[in-house]
C-alpha positions as CSV (number, residue, x, y, z in Angstrom):
1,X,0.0,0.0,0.0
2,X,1.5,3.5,-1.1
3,X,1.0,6.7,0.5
4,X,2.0,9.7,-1.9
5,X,0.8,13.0,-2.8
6,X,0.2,14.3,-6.0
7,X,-0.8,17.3,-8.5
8,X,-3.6,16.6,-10.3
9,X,-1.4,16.9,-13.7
10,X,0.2,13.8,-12.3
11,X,-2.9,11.7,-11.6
12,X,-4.6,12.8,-15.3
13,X,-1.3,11.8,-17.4
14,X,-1.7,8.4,-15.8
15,X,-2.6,6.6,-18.6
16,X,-3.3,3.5,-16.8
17,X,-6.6,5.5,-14.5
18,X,-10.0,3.7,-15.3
19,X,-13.1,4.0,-14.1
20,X,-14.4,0.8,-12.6
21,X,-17.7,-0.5,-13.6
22,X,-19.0,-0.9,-10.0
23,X,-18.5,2.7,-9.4
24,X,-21.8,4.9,-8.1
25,X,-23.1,8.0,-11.0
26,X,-21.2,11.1,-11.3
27,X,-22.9,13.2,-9.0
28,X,-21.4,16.7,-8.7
29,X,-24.2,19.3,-9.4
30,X,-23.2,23.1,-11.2
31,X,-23.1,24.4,-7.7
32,X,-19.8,22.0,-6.6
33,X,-18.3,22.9,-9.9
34,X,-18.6,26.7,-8.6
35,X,-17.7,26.2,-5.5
36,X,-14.3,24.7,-6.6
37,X,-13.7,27.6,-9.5
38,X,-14.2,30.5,-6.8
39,X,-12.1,28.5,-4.7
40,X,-9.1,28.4,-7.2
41,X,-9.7,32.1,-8.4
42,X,-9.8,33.6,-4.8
43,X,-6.3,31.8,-4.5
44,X,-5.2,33.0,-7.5
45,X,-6.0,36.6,-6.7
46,X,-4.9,36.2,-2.7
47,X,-1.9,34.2,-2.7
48,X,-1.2,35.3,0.9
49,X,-4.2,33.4,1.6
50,X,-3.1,29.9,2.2
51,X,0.5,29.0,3.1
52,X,2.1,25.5,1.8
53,X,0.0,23.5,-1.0
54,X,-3.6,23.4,-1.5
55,X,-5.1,20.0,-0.4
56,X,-8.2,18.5,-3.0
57,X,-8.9,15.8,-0.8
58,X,-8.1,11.9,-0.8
59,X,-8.1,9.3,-3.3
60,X,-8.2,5.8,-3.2
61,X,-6.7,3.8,-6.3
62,X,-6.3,-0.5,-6.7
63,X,-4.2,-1.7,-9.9
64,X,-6.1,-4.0,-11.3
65,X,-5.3,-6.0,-15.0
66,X,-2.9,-3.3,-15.8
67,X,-5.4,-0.4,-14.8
68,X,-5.4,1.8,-12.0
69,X,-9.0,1.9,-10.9
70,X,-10.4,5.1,-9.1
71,X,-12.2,3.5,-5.5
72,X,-13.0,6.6,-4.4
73,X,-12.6,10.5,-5.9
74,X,-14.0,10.0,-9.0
75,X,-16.8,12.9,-8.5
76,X,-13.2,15.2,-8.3
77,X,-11.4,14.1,-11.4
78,X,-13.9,13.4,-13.6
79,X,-15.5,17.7,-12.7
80,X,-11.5,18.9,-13.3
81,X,-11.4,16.3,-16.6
82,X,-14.6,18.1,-18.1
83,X,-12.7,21.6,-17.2
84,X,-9.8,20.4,-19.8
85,X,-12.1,19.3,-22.1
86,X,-14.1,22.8,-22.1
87,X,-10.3,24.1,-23.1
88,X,-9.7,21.5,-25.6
89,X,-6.5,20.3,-23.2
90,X,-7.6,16.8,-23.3
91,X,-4.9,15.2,-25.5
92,X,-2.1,16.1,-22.9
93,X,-3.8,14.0,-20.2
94,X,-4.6,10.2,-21.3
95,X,-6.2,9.6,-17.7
96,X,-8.8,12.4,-18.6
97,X,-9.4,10.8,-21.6
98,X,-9.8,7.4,-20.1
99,X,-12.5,9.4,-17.9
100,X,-14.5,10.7,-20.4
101,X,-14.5,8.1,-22.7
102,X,-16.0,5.3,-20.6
103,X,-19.8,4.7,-20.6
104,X,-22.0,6.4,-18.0
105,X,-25.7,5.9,-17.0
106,X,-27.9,8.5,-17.8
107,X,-27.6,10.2,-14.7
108,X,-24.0,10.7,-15.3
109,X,-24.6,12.1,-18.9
110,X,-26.6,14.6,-17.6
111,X,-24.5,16.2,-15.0
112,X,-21.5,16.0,-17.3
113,X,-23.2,18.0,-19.8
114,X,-24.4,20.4,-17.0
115,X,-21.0,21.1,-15.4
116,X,-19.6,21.3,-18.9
117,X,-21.8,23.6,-19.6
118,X,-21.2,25.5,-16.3
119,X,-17.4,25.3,-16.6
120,X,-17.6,27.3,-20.3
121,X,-19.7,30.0,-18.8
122,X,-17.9,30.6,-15.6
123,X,-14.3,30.6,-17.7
124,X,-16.2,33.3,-20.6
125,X,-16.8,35.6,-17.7
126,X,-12.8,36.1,-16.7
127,X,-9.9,37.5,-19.5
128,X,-7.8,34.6,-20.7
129,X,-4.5,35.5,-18.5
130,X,-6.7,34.9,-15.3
131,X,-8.6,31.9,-17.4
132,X,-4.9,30.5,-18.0
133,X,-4.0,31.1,-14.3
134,X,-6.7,29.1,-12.9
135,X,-6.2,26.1,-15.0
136,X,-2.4,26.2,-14.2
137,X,-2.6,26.6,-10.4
138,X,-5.9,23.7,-10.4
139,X,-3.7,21.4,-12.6
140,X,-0.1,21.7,-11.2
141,X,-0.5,23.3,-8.1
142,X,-3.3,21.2,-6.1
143,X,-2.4,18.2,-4.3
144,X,-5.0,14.9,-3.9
145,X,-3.2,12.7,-0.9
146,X,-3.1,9.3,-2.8
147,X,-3.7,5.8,-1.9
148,X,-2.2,3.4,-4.1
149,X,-3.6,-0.8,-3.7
150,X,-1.8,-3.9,-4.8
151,X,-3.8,-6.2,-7.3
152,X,-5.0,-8.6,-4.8
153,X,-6.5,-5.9,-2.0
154,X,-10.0,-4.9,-3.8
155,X,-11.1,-6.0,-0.4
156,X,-9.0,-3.5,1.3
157,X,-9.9,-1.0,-1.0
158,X,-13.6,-1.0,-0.5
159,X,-13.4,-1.3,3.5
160,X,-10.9,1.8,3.5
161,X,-13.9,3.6,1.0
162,X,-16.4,2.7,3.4
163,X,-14.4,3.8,6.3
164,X,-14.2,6.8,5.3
165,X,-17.8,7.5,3.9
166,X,-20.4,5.5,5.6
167,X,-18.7,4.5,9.1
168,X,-17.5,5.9,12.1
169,X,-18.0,9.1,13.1
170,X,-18.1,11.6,9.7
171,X,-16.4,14.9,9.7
172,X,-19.0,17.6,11.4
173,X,-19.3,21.0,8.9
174,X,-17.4,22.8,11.2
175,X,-14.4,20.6,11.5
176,X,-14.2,21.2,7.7
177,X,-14.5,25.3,8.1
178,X,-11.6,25.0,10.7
179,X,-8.9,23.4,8.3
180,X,-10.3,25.7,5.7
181,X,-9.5,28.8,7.8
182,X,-6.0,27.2,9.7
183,X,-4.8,27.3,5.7
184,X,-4.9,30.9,6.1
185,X,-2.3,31.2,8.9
186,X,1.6,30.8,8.3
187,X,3.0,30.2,11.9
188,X,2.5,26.7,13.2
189,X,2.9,28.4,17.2
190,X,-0.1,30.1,16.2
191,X,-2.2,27.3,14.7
192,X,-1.7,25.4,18.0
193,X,-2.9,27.5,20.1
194,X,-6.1,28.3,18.0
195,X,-6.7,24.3,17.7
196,X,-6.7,23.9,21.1
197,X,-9.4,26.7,21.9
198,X,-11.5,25.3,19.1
199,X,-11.2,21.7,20.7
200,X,-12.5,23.5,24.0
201,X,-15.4,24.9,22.4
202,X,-16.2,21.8,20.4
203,X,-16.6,19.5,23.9
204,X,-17.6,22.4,25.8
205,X,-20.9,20.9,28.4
206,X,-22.8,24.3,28.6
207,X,-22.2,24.9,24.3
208,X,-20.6,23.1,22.4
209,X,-19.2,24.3,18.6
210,X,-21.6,22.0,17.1
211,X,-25.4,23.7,18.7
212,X,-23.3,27.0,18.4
213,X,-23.2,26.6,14.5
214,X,-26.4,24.7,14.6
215,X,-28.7,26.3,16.6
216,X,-27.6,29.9,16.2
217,X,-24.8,31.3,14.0
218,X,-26.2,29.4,10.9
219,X,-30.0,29.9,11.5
220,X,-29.1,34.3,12.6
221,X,-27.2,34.6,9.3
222,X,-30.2,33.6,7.6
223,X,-32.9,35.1,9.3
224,X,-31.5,38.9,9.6
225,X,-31.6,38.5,5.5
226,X,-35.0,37.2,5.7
227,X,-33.8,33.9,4.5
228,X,-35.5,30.7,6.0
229,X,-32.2,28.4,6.1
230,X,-33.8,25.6,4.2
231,X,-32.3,23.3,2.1
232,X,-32.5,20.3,1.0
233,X,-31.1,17.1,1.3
234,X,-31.6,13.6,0.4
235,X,-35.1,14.9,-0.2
236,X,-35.8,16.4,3.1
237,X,-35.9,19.9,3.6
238,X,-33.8,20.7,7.5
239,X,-33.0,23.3,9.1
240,X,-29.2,22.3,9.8
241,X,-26.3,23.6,9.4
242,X,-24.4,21.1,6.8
243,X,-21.7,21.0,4.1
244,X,-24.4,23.0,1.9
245,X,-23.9,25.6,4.2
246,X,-20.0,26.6,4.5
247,X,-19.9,28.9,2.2
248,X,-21.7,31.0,5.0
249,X,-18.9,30.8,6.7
250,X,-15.8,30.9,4.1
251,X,-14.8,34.6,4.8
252,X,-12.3,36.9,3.1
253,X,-8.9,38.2,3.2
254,X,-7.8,41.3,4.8
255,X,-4.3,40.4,3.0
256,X,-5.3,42.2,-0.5
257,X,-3.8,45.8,-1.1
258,X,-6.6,47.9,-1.7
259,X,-9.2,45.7,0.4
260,X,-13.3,46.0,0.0
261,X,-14.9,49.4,0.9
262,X,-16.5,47.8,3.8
263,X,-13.5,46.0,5.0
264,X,-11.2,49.4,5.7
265,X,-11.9,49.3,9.1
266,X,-11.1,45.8,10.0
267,X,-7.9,46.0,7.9
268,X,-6.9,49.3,9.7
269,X,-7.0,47.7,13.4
270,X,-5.3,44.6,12.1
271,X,-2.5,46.8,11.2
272,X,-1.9,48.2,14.2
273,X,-2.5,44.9,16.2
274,X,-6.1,45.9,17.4
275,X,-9.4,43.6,18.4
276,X,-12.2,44.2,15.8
277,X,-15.3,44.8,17.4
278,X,-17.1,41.6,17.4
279,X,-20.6,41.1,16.2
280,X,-22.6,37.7,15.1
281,X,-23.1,39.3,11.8
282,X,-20.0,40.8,10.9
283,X,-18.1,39.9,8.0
284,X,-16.1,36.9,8.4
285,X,-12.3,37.3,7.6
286,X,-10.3,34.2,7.3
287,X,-7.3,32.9,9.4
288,X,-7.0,33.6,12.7
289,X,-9.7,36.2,12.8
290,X,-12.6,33.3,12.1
291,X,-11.6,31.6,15.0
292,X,-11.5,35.1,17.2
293,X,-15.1,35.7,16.1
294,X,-16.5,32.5,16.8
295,X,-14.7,32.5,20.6
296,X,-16.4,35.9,20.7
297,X,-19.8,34.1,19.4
298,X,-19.6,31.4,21.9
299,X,-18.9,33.8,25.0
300,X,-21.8,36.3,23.9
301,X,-24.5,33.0,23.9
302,X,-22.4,31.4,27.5
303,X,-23.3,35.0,28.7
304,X,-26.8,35.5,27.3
305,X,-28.3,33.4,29.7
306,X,-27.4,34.4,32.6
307,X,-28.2,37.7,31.4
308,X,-32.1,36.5,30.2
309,X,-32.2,35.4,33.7
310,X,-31.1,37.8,35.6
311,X,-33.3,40.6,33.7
312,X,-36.6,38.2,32.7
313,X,-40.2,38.8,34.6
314,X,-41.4,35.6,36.4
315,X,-43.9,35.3,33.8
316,X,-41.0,34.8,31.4
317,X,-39.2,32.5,33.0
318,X,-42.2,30.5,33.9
319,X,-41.8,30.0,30.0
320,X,-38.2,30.0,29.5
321,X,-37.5,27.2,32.4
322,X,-40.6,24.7,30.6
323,X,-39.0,21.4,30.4
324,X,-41.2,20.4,28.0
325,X,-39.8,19.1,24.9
326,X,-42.9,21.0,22.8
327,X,-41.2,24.2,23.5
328,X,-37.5,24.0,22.6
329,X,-37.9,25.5,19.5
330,X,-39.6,28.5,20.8
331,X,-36.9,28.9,23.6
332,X,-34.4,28.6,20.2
333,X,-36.2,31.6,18.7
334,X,-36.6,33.5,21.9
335,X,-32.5,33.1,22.6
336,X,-31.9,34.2,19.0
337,X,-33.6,37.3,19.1
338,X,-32.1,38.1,21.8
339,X,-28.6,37.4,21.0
340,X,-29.3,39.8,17.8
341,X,-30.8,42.7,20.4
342,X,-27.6,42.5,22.8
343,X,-25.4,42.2,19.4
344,X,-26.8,45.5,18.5
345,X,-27.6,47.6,21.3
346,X,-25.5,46.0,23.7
347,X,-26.3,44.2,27.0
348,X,-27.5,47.6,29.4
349,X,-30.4,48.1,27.1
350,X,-31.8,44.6,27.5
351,X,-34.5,45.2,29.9
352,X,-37.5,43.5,31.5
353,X,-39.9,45.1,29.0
354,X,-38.0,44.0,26.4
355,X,-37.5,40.3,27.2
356,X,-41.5,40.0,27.6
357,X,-42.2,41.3,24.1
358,X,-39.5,38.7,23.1
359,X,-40.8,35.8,24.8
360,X,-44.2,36.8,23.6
361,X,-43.1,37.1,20.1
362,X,-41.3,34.0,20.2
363,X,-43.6,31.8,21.9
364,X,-46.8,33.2,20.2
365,X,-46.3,30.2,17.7
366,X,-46.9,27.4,20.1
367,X,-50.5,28.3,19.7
368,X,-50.7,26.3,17.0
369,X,-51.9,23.1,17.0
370,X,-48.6,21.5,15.4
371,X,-44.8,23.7,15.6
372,X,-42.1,22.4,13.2
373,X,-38.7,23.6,11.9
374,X,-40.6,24.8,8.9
375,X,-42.9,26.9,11.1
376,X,-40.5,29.1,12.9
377,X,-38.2,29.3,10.4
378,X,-40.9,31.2,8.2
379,X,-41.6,32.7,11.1
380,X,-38.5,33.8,11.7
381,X,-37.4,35.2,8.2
382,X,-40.4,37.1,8.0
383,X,-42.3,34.6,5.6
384,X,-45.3,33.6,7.4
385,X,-47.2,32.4,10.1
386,X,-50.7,30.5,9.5
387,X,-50.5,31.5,5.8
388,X,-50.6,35.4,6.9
389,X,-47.5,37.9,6.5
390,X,-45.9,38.7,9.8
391,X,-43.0,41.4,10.5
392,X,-39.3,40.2,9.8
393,X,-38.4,41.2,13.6
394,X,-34.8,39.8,13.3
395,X,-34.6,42.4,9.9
396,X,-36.2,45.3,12.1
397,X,-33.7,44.9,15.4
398,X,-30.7,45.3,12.2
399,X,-32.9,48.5,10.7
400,X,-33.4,50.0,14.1
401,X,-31.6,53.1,15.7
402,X,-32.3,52.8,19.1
403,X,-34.0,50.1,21.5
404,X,-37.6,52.9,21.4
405,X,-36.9,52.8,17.6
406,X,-37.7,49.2,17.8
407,X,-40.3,49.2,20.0
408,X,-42.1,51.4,17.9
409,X,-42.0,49.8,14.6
410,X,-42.7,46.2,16.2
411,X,-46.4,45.5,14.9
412,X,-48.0,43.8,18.0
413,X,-51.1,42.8,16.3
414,X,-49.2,40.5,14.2
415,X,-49.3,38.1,17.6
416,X,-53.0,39.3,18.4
417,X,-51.9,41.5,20.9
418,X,-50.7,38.5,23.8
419,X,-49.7,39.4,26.5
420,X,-47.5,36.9,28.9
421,X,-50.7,36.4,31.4
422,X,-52.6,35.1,28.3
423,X,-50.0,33.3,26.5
424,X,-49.4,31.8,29.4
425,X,-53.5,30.3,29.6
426,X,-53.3,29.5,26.2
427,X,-50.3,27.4,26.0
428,X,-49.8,25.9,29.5
């Protein structure tokens, strides 16, 4: 068994690669073949960005007859074989060709010819210098970690595939987002230190990284743009925070000379060595400054609890401390709104007044009959509620000058006017 690493240039001029016939449909969709141009340009343009090589992943291959059959990774090479086929670069890679000339279900067909398609338009929309750069830096200077199996292994071959697909316990999203962002950081002193504060906050009792994500960064970057968070997967639409969703969290550089408008700020204090002011919204800036915001994140949620209960009626907290499984999600929606009210206005202007209308707010939808993911969500975003328009709240805290300022645009009749004393008979 052989461990090597190796550009993708290496892998494609393999004349011997094959796809086997037991392999699964290519799957990648026009999104993955964006994800992975964007990915390459923003290097292009950023060098700074990631220090050493740029990892694609792993790839498992078994010689077999005189072929060297792709296990797993097949969804990679075959997306970066249709690239050099949109450039006509085919004849200077006999693996690629090997790719694209085997016979594919229908399913196959169809997403070939969709990310082929995708690849031309994304590559008309740069100049041919930057078009030329991409291909160069995806073909020579991105590394797949390579496992090489002996003839008689197949065996091996397919437990190590389904090792790392199907069993044990997968990669979480945010495991991903923290080697994407320890790329961004040159000084191995510095990466160890950061790990070891994430691997706090992933185990921590009280919050750990994964609810964090989950339950609150994911769903409050969503609802302030009036966005449910849905998406789909495997045919179910969830409101999770998944693979689908790390792009909301794949930042940008403050390393560029002439940074973004809105970036001048944070670009000044890093230069002279000063903390940004943190926020749960705020842009996210990659390297070491991702991991500052979400320690930030994690202490303002540790404190907003103590805080709720230290400033909530009794009424409230006769909601807020209900046991009952029925009204976690409201409690979700309740903490959320909350976190974005402190975020703005700061923690002295969170008063009693304005934790009841939250928890009214929030748990006004537990008067209906039946509270799913899908109902606060709409709820949330400002969709819906009972097929009638409600108020995007989480969008009016973000428009709002002052605490009043809020108070006064939030449209009580939109929760029929409750108040705690008769939520409290109605849903108790």
């Amino acid at each position: 068994m052989n461990f090597t690493a190796m550009t993708i240039a290496q892998l494609l001029g393999n004349s011997q690669l094959h796809i086997p016939n037991y392999q699964r449909p290519y799957k990648w969709t026009r999104k993955q073949i964006r994800n992975l141009f964007y990915d390459i340009k923003e290097l292009i343009e950023n060098p700074t960005r990631v220090s050493g090589p740029y990892h694609l992943g792993s790839l498992i291959l078994h010689h077999h007859q005189g072929k060297l059959e792709i296990v797993d990774g097949q969804q990679r090479l075959i997306s970066i074989s249709l690239l050099l086929h949109t450039q006509k670069l085919l004849n200077l890679y006999p693996g690629a060709q090997n790719i694209l000339k085997q016979e594919h279900i229908s399913t196959s067909l169809i997403h070939a010819q969709e990310n082929h398609e995708e690849w031309v338009q994304l590559l008309a929309q740069i100049d041919s210098i930057t078009r030329n750069q991409i291909i160069d830096y995806l073909i020579n200077s991105c590394y797949l970690s390579v496992i090489e199996l002996p003839d008689d292994h197949l065996s091996e071959a397919f437990q190590l595939f389904d090792s790392q697909n199907n069993r044990g316990k997968p990669l979480e999203p945010h495991d991903l987002l923290k080697a994407y962002h320890l790329r961004s950081i040159p000084s191995e002193r510095q990466t160890e230190a950061l790990i070891s504060k994430w691997e706090e906050l992933v185990n921590d009792t009280s919050l750990n990284l994964k609810d964090l994500f989950d339950k609150h960064l994911f769903r409050l970057r969503h609802w302030v743009n009036g966005e449910t968070g849905f998406h789909s997967k495997k045919r179910q639409t969830q409101l999770r925070f998944t693979e689908d969703s790390l792009n909301d969290f794949k930042g940008v550089s403050l390393e560029e000379q002439h940074p973004y408008p809105y970036l001048t700020i944070y670009k000044l204090l890093a230069e002279q060595n000063l903390n940004f002011p943190q926020s749960l919204i705020m842009p996210i800036i990659n390297g070491e400054h991702f991991f500052k915001y979400i320690e930030a994140s994690h202490q303002h949620f540790i404190h907003l609890e103590k805080l709720i209960s230290e400033k909530a009626s009794h009424d409230s907290l006769l909601l807020i401390r209900q046991n009952n499984g029925k009204f976690q999600r409201n409690k979700n929606l309740l903490f959320n709104i909350v976190a974005i009210f402190v975020d703005r206005f700061g923690p002295t202007e969170l008063t009693t007044e304005i934790i009841d209308t939250f928890t009214v707010w929030a748990f006004y939808p537990r008067t209906a009959k039946r509270v799913l993911d899908s109902t606060i969500a709409k709820y949330a975003a400002g969709g819906s509620y009972q097929h009638k328009p409600v108020q995007k709240v989480f969008q009016l805290i973000q428009q709002s000058q002052t605490p009043n300022d809020f108070l006064q645009k939030l449209d009580r009749e939109q929760f029929e006017n409750h108040t705690l004393q008769s939520l409290l008979k109605e849903i108790l």
